[in-house]
N, C-alpha and C positions, 0 to 999 in steps of 0.2 A: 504493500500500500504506500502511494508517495505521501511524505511527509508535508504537515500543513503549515507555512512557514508564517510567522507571525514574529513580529518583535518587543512584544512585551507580556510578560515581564520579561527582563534582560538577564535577573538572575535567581537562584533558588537559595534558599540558605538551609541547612538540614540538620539534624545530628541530636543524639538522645538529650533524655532528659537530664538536666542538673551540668551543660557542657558550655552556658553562654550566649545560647542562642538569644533568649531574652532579652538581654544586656548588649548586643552588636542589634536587634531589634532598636531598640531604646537609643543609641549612639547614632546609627544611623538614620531617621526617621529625621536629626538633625541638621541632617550634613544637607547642603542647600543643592547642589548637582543630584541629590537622590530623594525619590517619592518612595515612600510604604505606606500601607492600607490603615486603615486606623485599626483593623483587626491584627493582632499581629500573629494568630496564628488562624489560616483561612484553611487550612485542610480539605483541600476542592477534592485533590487527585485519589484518592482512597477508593478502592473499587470504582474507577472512571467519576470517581466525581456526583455518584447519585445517593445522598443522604439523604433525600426525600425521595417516593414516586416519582416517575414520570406523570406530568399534567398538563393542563390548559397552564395559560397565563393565569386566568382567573380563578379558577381551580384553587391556585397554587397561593394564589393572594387572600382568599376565604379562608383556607385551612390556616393557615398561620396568622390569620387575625382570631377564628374561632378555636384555635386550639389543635397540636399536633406535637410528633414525636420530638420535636424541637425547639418547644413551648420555653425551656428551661432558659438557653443559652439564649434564645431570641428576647424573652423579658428582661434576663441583664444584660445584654446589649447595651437594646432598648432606655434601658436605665441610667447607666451608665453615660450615655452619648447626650438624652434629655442633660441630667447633669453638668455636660459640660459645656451642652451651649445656655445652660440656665447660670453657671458662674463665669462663661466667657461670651460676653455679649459678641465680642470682634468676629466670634469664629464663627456665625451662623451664616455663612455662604452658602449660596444657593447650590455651587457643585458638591460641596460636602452633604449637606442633607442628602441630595438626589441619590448621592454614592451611599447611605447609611439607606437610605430607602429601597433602591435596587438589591443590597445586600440583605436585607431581612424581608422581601417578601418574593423576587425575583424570581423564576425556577434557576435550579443551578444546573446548567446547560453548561457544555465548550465556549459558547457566543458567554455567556451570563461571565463565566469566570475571566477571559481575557478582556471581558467589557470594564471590569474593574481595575484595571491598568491602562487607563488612556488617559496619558499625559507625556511631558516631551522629555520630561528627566528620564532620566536612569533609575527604574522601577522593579522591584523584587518580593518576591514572598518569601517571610521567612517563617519556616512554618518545620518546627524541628521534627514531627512527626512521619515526613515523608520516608528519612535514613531507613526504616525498617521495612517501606512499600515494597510489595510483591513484583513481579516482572513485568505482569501484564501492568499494574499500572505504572510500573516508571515508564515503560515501552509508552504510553497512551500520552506522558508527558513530555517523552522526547519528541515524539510525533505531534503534537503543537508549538514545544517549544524546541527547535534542534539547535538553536544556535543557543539556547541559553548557557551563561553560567552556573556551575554548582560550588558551592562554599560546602566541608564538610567540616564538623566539628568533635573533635576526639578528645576524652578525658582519660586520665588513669582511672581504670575499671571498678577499683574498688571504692577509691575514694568518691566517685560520680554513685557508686549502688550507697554507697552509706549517707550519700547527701539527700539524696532523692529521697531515701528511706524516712530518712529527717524532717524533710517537709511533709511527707503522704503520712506518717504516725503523730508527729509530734505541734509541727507549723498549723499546717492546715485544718485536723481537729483541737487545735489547738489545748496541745496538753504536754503532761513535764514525762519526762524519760523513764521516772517512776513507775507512771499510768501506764503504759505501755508493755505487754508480757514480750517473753525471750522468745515465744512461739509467732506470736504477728511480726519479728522483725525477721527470722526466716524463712516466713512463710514469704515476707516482700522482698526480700532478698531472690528467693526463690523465682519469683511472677516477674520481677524486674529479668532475670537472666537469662530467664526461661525466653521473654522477647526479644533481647539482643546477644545471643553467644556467643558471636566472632565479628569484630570490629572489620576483620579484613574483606572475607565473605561480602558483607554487604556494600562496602567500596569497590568490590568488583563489581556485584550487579549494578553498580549504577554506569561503572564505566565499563558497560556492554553495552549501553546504550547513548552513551553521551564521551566525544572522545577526550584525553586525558588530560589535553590541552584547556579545555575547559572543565576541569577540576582542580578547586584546589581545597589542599588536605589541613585543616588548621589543628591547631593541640592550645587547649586550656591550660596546659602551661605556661603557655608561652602570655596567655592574657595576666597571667600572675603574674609572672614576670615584670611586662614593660606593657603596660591595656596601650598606650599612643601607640608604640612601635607596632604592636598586635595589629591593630585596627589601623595603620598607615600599609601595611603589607594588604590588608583586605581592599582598601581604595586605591592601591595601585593595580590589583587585580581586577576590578572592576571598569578602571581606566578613568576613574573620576579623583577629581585634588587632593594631594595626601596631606597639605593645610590643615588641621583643625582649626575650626571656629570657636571662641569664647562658650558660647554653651557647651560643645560637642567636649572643649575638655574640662569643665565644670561636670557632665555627666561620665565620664570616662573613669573617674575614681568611684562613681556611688555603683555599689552592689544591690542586684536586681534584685528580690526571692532569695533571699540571704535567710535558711533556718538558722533552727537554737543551735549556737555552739557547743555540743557539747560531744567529747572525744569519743572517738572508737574504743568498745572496750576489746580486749587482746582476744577474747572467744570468737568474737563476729568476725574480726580482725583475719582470725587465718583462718577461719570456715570460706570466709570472702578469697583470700587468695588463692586456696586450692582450690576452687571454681572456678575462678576466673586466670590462673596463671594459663590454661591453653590459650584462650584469647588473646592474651599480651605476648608468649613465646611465638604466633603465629602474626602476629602483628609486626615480633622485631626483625623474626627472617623475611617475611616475605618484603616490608618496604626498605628496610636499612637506616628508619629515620632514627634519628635520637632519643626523641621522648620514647616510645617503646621500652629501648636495651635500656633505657635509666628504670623505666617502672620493673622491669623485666629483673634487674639485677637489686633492686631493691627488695622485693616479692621474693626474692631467693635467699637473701641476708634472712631477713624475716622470719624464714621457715627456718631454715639455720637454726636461729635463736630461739626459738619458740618449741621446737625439739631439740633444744639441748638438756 
């Protein structure tokens, strides 16, 4: 089937939970050469993109005013967007509404989702969820988007399962480490890895379908490290000004979705690395990057000492 070639969005941003995606979301939404959606994560491409039936137009605008399987996320939108043209009078532009309108009642079609990116910047979804899509749908993404960019976002494995783990037991219902039994945190340890077991595996499906030149492989390290430096390598990959703006590095030090600090203890500790050390030992032979053989040889001290 030939490929439907379109130019926008120009790029994808992907990569699991608890890896920054949020935070390069929030950084660039800044940056003046680049649009993003006021969603920031839009999740179209997921089994081709149909979260609802197929409908009428009309159809499809009833059901989600009278109620449907996506009542939830459509009311706090909804809410949310009320909100913020009710405390920022400036921002109630006529394209912005039509864009929050289109998005909550629209059918979400091919047309429906690249309709949401028509503007002259440099426009992306960054939507971390994608990194684990199946074949047929990256295939259905590269086939509207072929020229796009791909951003991937890789963390050390263990420390991304015990963050995540952090915000879904302890952030989000918000409660102390206490409340929380030894069996819900491997059970989510468990559900978390059971979704993503080889970092490398899913870096090839995507570059089966998109060549390699337009991917590039980022490490949450490296945002620890130097966030300007990090996020000056992403805007020269994208081909727009690696300049930060005044706000863009005002928000570069604040942390997105930051759970409760509170340490690994040493049980979860190496239950976590003997799970997850196939992933990272297949991660550092197959690309030869750095961060890998550092988590890699880390992971192996560890066990070391932990059976001594």
């Amino acid at each position: 089937m030939p490929k439907q070639k379109t130019t926008k969005p120009d790029f994808i941003c992907i990569g699991p939970t608890k890896t920054g995606t949020s935070w390069l979301y929030t950084v660039l939404r800044l940056h003046p050469a680049i649009w993003l959606p006021p969603v920031s994560e839009i999740n179209y491409f997921w089994g081709y993109g149909r979260r609802l039936p197929r409908s009428t137009t009309y159809r499809t605008i009833k059901q989600r005013i009278m109620g449907d399987i996506r009542i939830k996320w459509r009311r706090n939108y909804a809410r949310e967007r009320w909100q913020h043209y009710h405390d920022t009078p400036d921002a109630r532009k006529f394209q912005d509404i039509a864009w929050d309108l289109k998005y909550l009642f629209l059918p979400q079609t091919p047309s429906w989702y690249l309709s949401l990116f028509r503007t002259t910047k440099i426009a992306g979804d960054i939507t971390g969820g994608y990194f684990t899509y199946d074949d047929r749908a990256i295939e259905t993404l590269a086939r509207h988007l072929p020229d796009a960019k791909i951003i991937m976002s890789f963390r050390d494995p263990v420390s991304r399962l015990w963050s995540e783990a952090r915000m879904m037991l302890l952030f989000l219902p918000g409660k102390t480490f206490d409340e929380v039994t030894e069996s819900a945190f491997f059970s989510r340890f468990d559900q978390a890895y059971k979704r993503l077991p080889s970092y490398y595996s899913l870096y090839v499906r995507w570059c089966k379908y998109f060549p390699k030149e337009q991917v590039m492989m980022c490490y949450y390290d490296d945002l620890l490290i130097d966030p300007v430096e990090y996020l000056r390598r992403i805007c020269d990959f994208l081909q727009v000004p690696t300049t930060l703006t005044a706000t863009m590095q005002d928000a570069v030090s604040k942390k997105i979705f930051e759970g409760p600090r509170v340490e690994l203890p040493d049980r979860f500790r190496k239950y976590l690395i003997e799970k997850t050390l196939p992933c990272v030992e297949e991660m550092a032979e197959r690309t030869g990057d750095p961060h890998p053989h550092q988590w890699l040889n880390k992971y192996r001290q560890m066990l070391g000492e932990s059976n001594a």
